[in-house]
C-alpha atoms as one frame of an Amber mdcrd trajectory, in Angstrom:
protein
 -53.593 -68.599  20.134 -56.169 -67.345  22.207 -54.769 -65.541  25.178 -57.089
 -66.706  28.036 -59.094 -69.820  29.031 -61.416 -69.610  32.168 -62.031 -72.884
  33.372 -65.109 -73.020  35.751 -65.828 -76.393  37.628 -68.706 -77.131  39.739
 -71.294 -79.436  41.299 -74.369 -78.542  43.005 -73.455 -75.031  43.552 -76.157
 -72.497  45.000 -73.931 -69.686  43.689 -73.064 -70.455  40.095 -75.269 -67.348
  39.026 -72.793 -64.927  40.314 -69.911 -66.634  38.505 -71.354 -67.019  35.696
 -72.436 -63.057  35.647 -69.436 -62.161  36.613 -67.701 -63.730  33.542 -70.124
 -63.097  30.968 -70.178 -58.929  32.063 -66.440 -58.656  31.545 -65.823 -55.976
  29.781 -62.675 -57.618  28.174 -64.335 -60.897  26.452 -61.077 -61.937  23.949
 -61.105 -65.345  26.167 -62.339 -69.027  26.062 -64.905 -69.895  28.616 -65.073
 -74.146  29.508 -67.926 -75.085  32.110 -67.317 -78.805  33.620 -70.230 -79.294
  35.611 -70.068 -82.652  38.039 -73.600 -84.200  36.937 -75.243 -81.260  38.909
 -78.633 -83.351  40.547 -79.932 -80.121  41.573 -80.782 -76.636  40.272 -77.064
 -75.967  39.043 -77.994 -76.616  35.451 -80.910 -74.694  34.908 -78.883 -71.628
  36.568 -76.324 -72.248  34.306 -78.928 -72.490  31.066 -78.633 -68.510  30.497
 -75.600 -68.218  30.407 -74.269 -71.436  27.910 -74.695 -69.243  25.051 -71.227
 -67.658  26.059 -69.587 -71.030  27.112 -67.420 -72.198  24.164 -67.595 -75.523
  26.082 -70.449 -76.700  28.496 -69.584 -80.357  29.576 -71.603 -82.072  32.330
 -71.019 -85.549  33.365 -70.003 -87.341  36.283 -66.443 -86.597  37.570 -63.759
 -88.090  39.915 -63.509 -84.779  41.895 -62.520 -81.284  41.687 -59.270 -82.069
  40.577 -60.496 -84.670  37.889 -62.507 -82.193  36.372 -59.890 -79.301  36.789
 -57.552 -81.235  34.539 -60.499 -81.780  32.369 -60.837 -78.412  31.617 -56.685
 -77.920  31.215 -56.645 -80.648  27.983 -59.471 -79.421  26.473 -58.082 -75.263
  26.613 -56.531 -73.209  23.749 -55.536 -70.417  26.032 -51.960 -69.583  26.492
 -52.875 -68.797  30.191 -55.701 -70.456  32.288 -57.901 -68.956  35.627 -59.910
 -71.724  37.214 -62.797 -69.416  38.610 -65.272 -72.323  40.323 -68.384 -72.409
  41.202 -68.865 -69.799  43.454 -66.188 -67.582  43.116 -66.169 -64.382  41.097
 -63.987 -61.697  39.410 -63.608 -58.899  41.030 -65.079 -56.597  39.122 -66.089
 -55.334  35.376 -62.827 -54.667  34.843 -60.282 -56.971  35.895 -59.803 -59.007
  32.890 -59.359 -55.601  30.894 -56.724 -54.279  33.363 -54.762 -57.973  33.622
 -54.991 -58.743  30.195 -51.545 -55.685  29.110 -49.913 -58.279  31.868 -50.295
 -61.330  29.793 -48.307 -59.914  26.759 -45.032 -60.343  28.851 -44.246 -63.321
  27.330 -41.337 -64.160  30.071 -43.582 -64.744  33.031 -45.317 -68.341  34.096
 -47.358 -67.044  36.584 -49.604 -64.011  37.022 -50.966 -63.849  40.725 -52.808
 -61.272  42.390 -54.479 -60.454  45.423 -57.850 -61.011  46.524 -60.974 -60.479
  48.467 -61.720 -63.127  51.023 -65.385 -63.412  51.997 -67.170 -64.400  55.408
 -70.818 -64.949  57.016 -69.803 -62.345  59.278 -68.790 -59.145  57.255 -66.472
 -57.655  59.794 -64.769 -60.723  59.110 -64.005 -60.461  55.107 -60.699 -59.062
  54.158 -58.345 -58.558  50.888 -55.225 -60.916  51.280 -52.180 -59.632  49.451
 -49.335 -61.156  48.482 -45.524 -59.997  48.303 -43.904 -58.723  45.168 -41.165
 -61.702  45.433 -42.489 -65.209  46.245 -39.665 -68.289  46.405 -39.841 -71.718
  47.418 -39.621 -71.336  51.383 -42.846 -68.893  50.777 -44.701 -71.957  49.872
 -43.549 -73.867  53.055 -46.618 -72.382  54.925 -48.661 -70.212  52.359 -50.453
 -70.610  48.788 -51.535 -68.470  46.086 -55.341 -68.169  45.202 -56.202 -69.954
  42.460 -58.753 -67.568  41.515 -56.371 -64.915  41.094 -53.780 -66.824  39.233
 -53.325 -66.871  35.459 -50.784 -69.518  34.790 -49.421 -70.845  31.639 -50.520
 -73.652  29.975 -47.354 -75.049  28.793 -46.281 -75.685  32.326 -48.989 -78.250
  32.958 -48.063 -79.890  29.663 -44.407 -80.395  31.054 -44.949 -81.214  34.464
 -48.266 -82.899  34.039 -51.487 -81.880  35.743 -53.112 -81.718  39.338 -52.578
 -84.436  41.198 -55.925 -86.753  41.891 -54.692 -88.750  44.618 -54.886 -85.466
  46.829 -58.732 -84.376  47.401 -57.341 -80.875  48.738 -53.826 -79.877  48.408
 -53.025 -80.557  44.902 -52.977 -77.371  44.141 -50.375 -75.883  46.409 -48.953
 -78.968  45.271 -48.910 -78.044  41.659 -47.228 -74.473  42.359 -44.150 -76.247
  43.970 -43.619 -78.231  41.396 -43.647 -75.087  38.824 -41.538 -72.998  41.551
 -38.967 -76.467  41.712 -38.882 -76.278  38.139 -38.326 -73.047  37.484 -41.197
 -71.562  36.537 -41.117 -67.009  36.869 -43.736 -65.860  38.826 -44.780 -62.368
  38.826 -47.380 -60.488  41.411 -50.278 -58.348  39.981 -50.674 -55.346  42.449
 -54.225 -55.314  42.364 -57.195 -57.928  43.792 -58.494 -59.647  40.851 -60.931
 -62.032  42.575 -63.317 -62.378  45.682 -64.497 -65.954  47.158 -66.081 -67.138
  50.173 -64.246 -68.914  52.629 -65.793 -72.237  52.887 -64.115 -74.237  50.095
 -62.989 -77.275  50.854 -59.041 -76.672  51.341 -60.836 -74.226  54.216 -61.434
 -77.022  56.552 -59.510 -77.855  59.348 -59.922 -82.144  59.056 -57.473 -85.081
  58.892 -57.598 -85.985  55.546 -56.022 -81.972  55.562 -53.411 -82.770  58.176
 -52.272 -86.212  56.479 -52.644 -84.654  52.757 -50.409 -81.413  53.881 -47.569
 -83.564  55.054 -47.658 -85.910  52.848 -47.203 -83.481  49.784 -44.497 -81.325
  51.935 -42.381 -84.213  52.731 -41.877 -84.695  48.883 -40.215 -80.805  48.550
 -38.911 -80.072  52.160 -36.851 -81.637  54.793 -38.718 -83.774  57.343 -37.569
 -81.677  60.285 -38.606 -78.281  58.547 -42.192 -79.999  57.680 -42.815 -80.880
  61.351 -41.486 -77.669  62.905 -44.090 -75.959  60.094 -46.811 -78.256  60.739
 -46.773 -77.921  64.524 -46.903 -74.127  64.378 -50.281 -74.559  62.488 -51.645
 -77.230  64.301
C-alpha cells in the first residue's frame, strides 16, 4: 500500500502555484498526489498545467463544496494515511514529508498532527500554533487540529464514514470527534509541518459559523457545557 495520499482541493485559487511547488519539491516523493479542482472559471487551471505531470489524479468538475470534493478525494486514495493540503496552503518546507514519513511506520497510531505556521496580511501578526503532546475529547470542546498538518488514517473514514456535507464549515472538527468518540489514538508530531493563511473559510466570524458550531457540539457535549463554551467565544 502506498503510505501517503495528498489530497489537494480547490476552486479559483490565486495561490495554487505555491501548493503545488511545495508538493512537487518534496524531497520525500513515495506518495500519491489527487488534485479535485471545483470547475476552476479562472486562471486556476492553467497554473495547475505544470505541475499535472506529478498528479497521479487531476479531476476537475463541478462540486457540491469543499467537503464534497474532500470526500472525493478520500474514495478515490490508496494511501494508508491522507493530508488534505488545499489550495493555498503549503508544506512547510523541503523536508517535512522526509522527516514525518519514520512517524507513519508506527502502525498503532490514527492520527499524526503537528503544529503549524499561521499566516497574516500583517506579518507581526503570523505565528506557529502548537499543540499539546496529549489531546482528549474535552480538548475538542473549544479547539481543532489543522488539517494541513494532520495525517490521518484512511481506514477510519471507511468505518465512520466521511465529512459531513450538510455542514459548509465545521465538518471537520466534526470528523475528529467522531474518531476521538470512537477511539481513534492520536499522536502529536513536535515539529510545524505546514503554513496557511488565515482567511479560509472556517476563519470567519458569521452565523452560518455560530448555528453550524452548536449544532455539531450539541451532538457530543452536554447542552449546558456547549452554551457556557459558546458564550465565552462569542
Amino acid at each position: 500500500m502506498i503510505p501517503l495520499s495528498i489530497i489537494t482541493v480547490c476552486k479559483n485559487e490565486p495561490f495554487i502555484q505555491d501548493t503545488c511547488k511545495s508538493i512537487c519539491e518534496q524531497s520525500y516523493q513515495n506518495f500519491e498526489w489527487i488534485v479535485i479542482d471545483g470547475a476552476s472559471d479562472d486562471d486556476t487551471l492553467c497554473k495547475l498545467s505544470p505541475y499535472k505531470y506529478r498528479a497521479n489524479i487531476f479531476i476537475s468538475q463541478k462540486d457540491k463544496g469543499i467537503y464534497n470534493a474532500m470526500n472525493k478525494g478520500i474514495w478515490i486514495s490508496k494511501g494508508e494515511y491522507l493530508l488534505f493540503l488545499n489550495g493555498g496552503d503549503l508544506l512547510y518546507n523541503k523536508n517535512t514529508l522526509n522527516t514525518v514519513f519514520p512517524f507513519l511506520m508506527q502502525k498503532n497510531v490514527d492520527v499524526f498532527y503537528g503544529d503549524s505556521y499561521r499566516l497574516f496580511e500583517d506579518k507581526n501578526k503570523c505565528f506557529v500554533k502548537t499543540y499539546p503532546e496529549k489531546i482528549d475529547f474535552i480538548f475538542f470542546l473549544n479547539n481543532t487540529l489543522a488539517h494541513q498538518s494532520s495525517f490521518i488514517r484512511r481506514s477510519l473514514f471507511e468505518k465512520f464514514g466521511a465529512y459531513r456535507e450538510d455542514f459548509r464549515i465545521v465538518s471537520d472538527k466534526e470528523k475528529w470527534l467522531c474518531f476521538m468518540k470512537n477511539g481513534a489514538i492520536f499522536k502529536h508530531l513536535p515539529f510545524v509541518c505546514s503554513q496557511f493563511q488565515m482567511n479560509g473559510i472556517s476563519q470567519i466570524k458569521s452565523e452560518t459559523l455560530k448555528q453550524e458550531r452548536r449544532k455539531m457540539l450539541l451532538q457530543y457535549y452536554p447542552e449546558d457545557l456547549v452554551s457556557e463554551t459558546l458564550n465565552k467565544l462569542n
